[in-house]
C-alpha positions in Angstrom: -59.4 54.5 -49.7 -56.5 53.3 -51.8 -54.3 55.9 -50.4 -55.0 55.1 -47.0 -54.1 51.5 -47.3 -51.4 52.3 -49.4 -50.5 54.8 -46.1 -50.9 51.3 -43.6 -48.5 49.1 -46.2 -46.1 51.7 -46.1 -45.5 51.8 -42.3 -45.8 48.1 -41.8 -42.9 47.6 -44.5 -40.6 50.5 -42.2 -41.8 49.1 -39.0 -40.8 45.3 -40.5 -37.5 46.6 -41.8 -36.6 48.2 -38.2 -37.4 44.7 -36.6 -34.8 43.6 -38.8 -31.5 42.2 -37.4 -28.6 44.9 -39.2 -26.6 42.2 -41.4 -24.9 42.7 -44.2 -26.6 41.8 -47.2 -25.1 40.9 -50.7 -25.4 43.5 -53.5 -27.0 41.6 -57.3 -23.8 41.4 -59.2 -21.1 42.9 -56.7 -19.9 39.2 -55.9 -20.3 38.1 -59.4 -17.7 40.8 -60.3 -15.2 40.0 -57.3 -15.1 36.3 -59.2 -15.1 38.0 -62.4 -11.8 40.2 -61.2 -10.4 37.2 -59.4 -10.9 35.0 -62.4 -9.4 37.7 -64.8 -6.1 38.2 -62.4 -5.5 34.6 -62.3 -5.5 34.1 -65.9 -3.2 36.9 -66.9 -0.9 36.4 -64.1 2.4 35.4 -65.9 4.0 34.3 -63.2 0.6 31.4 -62.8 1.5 30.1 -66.3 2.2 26.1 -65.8 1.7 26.2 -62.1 -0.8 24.7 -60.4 -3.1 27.2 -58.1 -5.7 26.2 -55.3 -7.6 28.7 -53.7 -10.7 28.8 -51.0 -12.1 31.8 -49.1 -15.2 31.8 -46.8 -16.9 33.8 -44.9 -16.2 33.6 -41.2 -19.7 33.5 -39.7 -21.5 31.8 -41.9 -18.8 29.0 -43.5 -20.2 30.1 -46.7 -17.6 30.1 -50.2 -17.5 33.3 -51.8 -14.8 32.2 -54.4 -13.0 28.8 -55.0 -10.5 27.6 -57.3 -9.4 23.8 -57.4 -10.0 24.0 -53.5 -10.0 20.5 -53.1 -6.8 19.6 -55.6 -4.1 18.3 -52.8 -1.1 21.0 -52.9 2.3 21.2 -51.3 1.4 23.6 -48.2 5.6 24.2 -47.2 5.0 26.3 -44.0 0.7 26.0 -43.9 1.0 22.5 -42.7 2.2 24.2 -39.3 -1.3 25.3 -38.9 -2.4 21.7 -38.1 1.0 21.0 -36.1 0.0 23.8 -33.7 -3.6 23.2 -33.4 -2.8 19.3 -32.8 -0.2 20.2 -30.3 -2.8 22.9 -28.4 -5.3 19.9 -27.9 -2.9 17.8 -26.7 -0.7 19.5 -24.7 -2.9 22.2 -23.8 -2.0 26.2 -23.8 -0.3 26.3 -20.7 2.0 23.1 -21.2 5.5 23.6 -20.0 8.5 21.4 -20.9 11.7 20.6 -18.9 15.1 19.8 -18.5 16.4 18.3 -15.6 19.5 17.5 -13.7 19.9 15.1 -11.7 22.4 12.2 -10.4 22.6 8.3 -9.4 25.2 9.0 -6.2 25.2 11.1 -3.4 26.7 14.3 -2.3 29.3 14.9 0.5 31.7 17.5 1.6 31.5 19.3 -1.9 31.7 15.8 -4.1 29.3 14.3 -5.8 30.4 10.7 -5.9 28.0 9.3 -8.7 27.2 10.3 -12.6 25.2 13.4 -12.9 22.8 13.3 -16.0 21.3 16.3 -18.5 17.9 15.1 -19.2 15.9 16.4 -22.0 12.3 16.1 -22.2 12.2 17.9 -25.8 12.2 21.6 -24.7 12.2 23.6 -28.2 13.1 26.7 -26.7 16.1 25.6 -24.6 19.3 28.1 -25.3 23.0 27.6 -24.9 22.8 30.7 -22.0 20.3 28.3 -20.2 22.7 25.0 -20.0 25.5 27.2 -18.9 22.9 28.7 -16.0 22.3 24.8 -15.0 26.2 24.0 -14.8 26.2 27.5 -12.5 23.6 26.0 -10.5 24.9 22.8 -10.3 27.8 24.3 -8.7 26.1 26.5 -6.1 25.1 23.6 -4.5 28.0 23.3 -3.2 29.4 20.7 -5.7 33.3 21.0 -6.5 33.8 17.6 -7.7 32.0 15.2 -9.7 33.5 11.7 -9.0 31.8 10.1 -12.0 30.6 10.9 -15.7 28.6 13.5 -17.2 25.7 12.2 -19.2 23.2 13.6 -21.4 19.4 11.5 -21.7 17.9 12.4 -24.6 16.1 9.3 -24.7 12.8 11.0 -24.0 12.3 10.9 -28.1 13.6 8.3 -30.6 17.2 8.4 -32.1 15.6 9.7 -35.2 16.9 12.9 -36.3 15.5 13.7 -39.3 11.9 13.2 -41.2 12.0 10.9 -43.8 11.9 13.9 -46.8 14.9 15.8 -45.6 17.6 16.1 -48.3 21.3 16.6 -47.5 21.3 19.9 -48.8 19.0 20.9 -46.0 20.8 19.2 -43.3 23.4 22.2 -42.4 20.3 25.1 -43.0 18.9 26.2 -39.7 15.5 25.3 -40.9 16.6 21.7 -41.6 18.1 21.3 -37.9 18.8 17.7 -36.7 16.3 16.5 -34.3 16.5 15.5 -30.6 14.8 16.1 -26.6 18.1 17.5 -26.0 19.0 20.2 -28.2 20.1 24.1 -28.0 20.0 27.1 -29.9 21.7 30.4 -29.8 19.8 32.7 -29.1 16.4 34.4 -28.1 15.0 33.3 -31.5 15.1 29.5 -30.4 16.6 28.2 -34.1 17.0 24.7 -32.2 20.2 22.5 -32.9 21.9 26.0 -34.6 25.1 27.8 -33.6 25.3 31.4 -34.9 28.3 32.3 -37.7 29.2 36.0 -37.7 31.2 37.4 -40.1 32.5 40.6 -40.2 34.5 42.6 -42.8 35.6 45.9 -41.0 39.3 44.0 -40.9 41.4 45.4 -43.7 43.4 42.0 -43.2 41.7 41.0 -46.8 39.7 38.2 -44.9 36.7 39.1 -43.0 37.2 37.8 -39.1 34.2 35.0 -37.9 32.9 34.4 -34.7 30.7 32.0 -33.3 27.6 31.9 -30.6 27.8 30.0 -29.0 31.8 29.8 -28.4 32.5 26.3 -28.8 35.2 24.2 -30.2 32.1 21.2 -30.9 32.1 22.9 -34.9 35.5 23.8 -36.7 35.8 26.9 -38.3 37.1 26.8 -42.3 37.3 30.8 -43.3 38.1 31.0 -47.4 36.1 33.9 -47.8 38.1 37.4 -48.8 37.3 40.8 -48.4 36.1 42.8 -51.2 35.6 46.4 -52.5 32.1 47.8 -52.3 31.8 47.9 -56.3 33.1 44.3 -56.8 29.7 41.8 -56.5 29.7 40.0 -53.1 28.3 37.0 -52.3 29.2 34.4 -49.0 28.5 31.1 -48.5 28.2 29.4 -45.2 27.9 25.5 -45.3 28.2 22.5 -42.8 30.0 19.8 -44.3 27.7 16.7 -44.7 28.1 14.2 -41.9 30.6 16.7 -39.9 30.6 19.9 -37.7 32.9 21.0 -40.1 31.5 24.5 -41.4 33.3 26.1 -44.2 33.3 29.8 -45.1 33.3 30.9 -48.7 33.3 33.6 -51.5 33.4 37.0 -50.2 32.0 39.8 -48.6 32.0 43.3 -48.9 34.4 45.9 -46.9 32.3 47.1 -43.9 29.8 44.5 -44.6 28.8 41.8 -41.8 27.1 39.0 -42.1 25.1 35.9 -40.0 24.2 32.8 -40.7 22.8 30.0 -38.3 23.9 26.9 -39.3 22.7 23.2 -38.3 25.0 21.1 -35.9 25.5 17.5 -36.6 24.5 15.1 -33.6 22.7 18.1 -31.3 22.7 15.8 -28.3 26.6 15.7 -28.1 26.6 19.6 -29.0 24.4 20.2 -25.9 26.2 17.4 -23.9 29.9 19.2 -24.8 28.6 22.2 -23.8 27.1 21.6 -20.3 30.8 19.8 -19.8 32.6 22.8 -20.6 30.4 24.8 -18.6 30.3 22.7 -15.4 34.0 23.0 -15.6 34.5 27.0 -16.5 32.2 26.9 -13.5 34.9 25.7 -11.4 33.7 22.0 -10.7 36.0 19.3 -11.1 35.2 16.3 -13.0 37.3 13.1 -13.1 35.1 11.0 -15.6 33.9 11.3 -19.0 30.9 12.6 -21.4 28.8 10.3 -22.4 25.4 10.0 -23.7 22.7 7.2 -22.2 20.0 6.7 -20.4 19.7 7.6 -17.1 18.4 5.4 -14.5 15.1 5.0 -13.2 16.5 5.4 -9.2 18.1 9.1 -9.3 18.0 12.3 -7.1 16.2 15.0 -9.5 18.7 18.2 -8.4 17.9 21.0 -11.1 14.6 21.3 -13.2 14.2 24.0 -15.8 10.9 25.0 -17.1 10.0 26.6 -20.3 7.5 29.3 -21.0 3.9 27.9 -21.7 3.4 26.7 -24.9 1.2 30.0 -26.0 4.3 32.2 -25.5 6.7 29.5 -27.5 4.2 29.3 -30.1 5.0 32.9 -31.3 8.6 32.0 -31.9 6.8 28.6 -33.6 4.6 30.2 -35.9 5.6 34.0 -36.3 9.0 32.8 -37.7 8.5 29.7 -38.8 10.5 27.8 -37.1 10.4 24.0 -38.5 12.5 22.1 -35.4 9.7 23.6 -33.2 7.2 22.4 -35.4 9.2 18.5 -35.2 9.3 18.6 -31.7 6.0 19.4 -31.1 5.1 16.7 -33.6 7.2 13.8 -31.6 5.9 15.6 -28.2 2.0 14.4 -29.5 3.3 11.3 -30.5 4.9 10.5 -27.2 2.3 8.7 -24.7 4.4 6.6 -22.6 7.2 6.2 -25.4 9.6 8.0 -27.0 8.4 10.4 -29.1 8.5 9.8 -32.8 7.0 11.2 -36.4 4.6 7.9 -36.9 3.0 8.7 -33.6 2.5 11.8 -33.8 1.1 11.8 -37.2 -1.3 9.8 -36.0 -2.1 11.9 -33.3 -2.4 14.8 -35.5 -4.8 12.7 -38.0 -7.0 12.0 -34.8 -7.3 15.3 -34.2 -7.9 16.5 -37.5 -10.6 13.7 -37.8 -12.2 14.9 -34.9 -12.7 18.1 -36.6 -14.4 16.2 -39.4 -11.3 16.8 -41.9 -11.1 14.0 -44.1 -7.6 12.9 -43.7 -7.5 10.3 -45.6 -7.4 12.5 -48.6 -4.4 14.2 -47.2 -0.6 13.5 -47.3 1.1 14.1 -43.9 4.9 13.4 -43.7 6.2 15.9 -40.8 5.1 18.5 -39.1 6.5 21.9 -40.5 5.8 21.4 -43.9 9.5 21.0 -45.3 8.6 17.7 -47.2 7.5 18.5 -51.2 5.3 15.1 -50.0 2.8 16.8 -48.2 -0.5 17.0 -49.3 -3.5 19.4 -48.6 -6.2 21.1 -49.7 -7.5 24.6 -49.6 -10.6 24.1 -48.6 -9.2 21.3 -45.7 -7.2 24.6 -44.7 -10.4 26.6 -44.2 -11.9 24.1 -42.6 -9.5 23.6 -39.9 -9.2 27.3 -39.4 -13.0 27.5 -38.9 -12.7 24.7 -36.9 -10.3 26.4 -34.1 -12.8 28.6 -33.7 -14.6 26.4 -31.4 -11.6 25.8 -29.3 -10.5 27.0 -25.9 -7.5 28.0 -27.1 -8.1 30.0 -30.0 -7.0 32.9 -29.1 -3.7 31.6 -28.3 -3.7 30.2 -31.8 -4.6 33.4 -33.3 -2.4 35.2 -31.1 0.6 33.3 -32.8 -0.4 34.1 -36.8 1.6 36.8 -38.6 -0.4 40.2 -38.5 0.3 41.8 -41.7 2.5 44.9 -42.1 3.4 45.4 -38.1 6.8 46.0 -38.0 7.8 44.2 -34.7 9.1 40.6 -35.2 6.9 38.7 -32.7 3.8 40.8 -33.9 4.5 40.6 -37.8 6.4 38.3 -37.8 7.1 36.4 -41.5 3.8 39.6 -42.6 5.6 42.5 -41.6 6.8 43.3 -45.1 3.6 43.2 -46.3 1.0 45.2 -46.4 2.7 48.1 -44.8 0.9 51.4 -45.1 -2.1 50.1 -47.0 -6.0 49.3 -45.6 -5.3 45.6 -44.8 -2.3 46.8 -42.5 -3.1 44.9 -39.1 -6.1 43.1 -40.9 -4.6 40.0 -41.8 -3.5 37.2 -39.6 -1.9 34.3 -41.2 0.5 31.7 -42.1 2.9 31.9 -45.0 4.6 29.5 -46.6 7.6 28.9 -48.9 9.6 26.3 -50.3 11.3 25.6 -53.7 8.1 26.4 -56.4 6.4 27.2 -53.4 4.2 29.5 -51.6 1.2 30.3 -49.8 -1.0 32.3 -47.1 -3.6 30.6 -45.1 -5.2 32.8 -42.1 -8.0 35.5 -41.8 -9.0 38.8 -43.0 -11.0 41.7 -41.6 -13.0 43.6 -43.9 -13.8 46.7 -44.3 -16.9 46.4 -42.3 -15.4 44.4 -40.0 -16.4 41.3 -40.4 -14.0 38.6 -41.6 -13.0 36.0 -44.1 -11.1 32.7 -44.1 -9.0 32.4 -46.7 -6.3 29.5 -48.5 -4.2 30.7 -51.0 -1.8 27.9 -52.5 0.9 28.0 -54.9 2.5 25.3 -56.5 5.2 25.1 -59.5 6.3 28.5 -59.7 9.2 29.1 -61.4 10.0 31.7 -58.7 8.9 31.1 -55.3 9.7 34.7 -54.2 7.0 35.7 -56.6 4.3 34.2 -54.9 3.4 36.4 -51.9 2.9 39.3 -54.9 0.5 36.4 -56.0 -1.5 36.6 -52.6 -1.1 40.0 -52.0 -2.8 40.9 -55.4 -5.7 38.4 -55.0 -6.1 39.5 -51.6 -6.5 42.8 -51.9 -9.3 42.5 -54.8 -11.0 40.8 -52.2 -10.9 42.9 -50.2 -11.5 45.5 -52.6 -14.8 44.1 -53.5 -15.6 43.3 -50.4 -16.1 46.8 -49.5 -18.6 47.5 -52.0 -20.5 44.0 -52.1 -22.1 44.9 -48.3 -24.6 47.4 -47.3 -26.0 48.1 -43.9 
């Protein structure tokens, strides 16, 4: 008798566990030793000693922490905070936003003369290269226009005069990721550094002084060359540098025979650089013009005669967030922060914070002073990271956002992006997508992770007061990997 009920239990319990859902299930003591390895790392890590760490990883699905360190202490994010510029920007403007430049003129034209101003109108496209204002003077000239009987003015009016959030230091102003700010701006080439021209030098002279050229070609920046050419066992080391205030960019130190070198360097007033430019262009292109360059606003009664679209913003978010690119990340902030008046940082920090407080993120315990995460101001938490990147989740634009994260250790720049380097050849190759970060004592990785069984994590990883910023992604690579590490063992079908 006792067998035979013993025989009964023993098929209900496999019929029971068949009619069970297959979900991973957590191992007695396998997560318990991932925090006991994380734990253990963190506190032998030299490079950790006197810095401040914050760290917060989830599980996708469920929003549940499987390990947190001082997730909720505010940390400088650098680059991270571009997580919330984009996702603000997607719910705003929406995935397939465009934006535009537009030419256009207050007089009329007859016989082959435009007898009126003609104004360059910028309505804050990020992505707008030097290639594409010369194509608009070429334009402008087949439609038949030989002569312009008036001025040439650029509009750039479409965001405030403000150039620069209120935490940029002088020293950033000539760096490419410190570019000046404006709705009428250029860059040089494909990788949209906004308000940039491109320095090349090149040492296969054997003049003693390396030859420079720049992209675009433009006589808006002056050209100071001090550096010398110098042996290949001599140390080399160049410096490229906008003078403050100027468009005065000196060249110095030296460079190595053979060797050539770039550098993208910030323009000083990017409205007049874009405004010299279309002039010189409309002129090589064989029109005429008898007035002057000039910028202002253009007038409310005008004859709209070129319009040039961007790419939607999904595409120009890959640019945005696979590089990094912190004018993108300004423009989009003044673009949310633009309803029916210029666009300006206060605005669109606002909008952002309504956004944000939508997605039940407490932002009054955060500190928001631009958009891409160049102020050592900001202030966020890991676990406010998380949150918003489970958030997203819920959004119809997700996959756009995801789309534009890093993937770690794929080689090609607008798949990798700032991940390519990392992780290559190893498990997580292709398995992470995320945003890194890095500014002077600082770094961090915010994204997802699929793990071995394919499910996936949320993770924050913040680093603050290194004494060696370039140390940190070893940090996150390390911790990451014991995650994942454990991860594999910690499930069982």
């Amino acid at each position: 008798m006792i067998r035979k009920v013993m025989r009964i239990l023993t098929a209900g319990l496999l019929l029971f566990a068949c009619m069970v859902p297959h979900t991973h299930v957590h191992v007695a003591g396998k997560e318990d030793r991932m925090k006991d390895r994380l734990s253990e790392y963190l506190a032998s890590e030299e490079q950790l000693q006197g810095a401040a760490f914050a760290i917060h990883i989830t599980e996708e699905h469920s929003g549940r922490t499987i390990f947190e360190k001082s997730a909720d202490q505010r940390m400088r994010p650098a680059s991270n905070m571009k997580l919330l510029t984009a996702a603000a920007a997607l719910d705003e403007l929406g995935e397939k936003h465009r934006f535009e430049t537009i030419v256009a003129t207050d007089g009329q034209v007859k016989n082959g003369q435009l007898n009126g101003n003609v104004y360059l109108i910028g309505k804050g496209d990020p992505s707008l290269t030097y290639e594409d204002v010369q194509q608009l003077a070429s334009q402008l000239h087949e439609l038949g226009i030989k002569k312009i009987n008036g001025d040439i003015v650029a509009d750039d009016t479409y965001f405030d005069r403000e150039r620069y959030s209120e935490d940029t230091t002088w020293k950033d102003e000539s760096a490419y990721y410190g570019a000046a700010i404006s709705a009428l701006t250029a860059a040089p080439d494909s990788d949209h550094d906004t308000g940039t021209v491109k320095v090349m030098v090149d040492a296969s002279s054997s003049s003693g002084k390396p030859s420079v050229h720049v992209v675009p070609e433009t006589d808006y920046v002056s050209i100071q060359n001090d550096a010398v050419i110098v042996s290949g066992n001599e140390e080399a080391e160049l410096e490229v540098k906008r003078i403050h205030g100027t468009n005065d960019i000196v060249i110095s130190g030296s460079i190595a025979t053979g060797d050539n070198e770039q550098e993208w360097v910030a323009v000083w007033e990017p409205t007049e650089y874009v405004l010299h430019l279309f002039q010189d262009y409309v002129k090589a292109s064989g029109i005429q013009v008898t007035g002057t360059a000039k910028t202002a606003k253009a007038p409310a009664n005008r004859t709209e005669l070129l319009r040039k679209q961007s790419a939607p913003l999904k595409e120009l978010l890959l640019p945005f967030m696979k590089l990094s690119n912190n004018g993108h990340a300004e423009m989009f902030l003044k673009h949310i922060g633009s309803r029916g008046k210029a666009g300006n940082w206060e605005d669109g920090i606002n909008q952002m914070e309504h956004y944000l407080s939508e997605k039940q993120l407490p932002t009054g315990q955060m500190v928001i002073r631009d958009g891409s995460g160049l102020s050592h101001v900001n202030g966020i938490t890991a676990r406010q990271l998380t949150t918003l990147l489970t958030q997203v989740k819920q959004e119809s634009w997700y996959p756009a956002f995801k789309n534009s994260l890093p993937v770690a250790g794929m080689s090609e720049r607008m798949v990798g992006g700032t991940l390519r380097n990392r992780f290559v050849d190893t498990e997580l190759t292709g398995k992470i997508n995320a945003k890194t970060g890095t500014l002077t004592g600082v770094s961090s990785l915010s994204g997802y992770m699929e793990t071995k069984s394919g499910e996936h994590v949320v993770f924050s990883i913040l680093l603050n007061g290194l004494l060696d910023e370039e140390e940190g992604p070893l940090i996150e690579d390390q911790i990451l990997k014991i995650v994942y590490e454990e991860l594999k063992s910690m499930h069982t079908n």
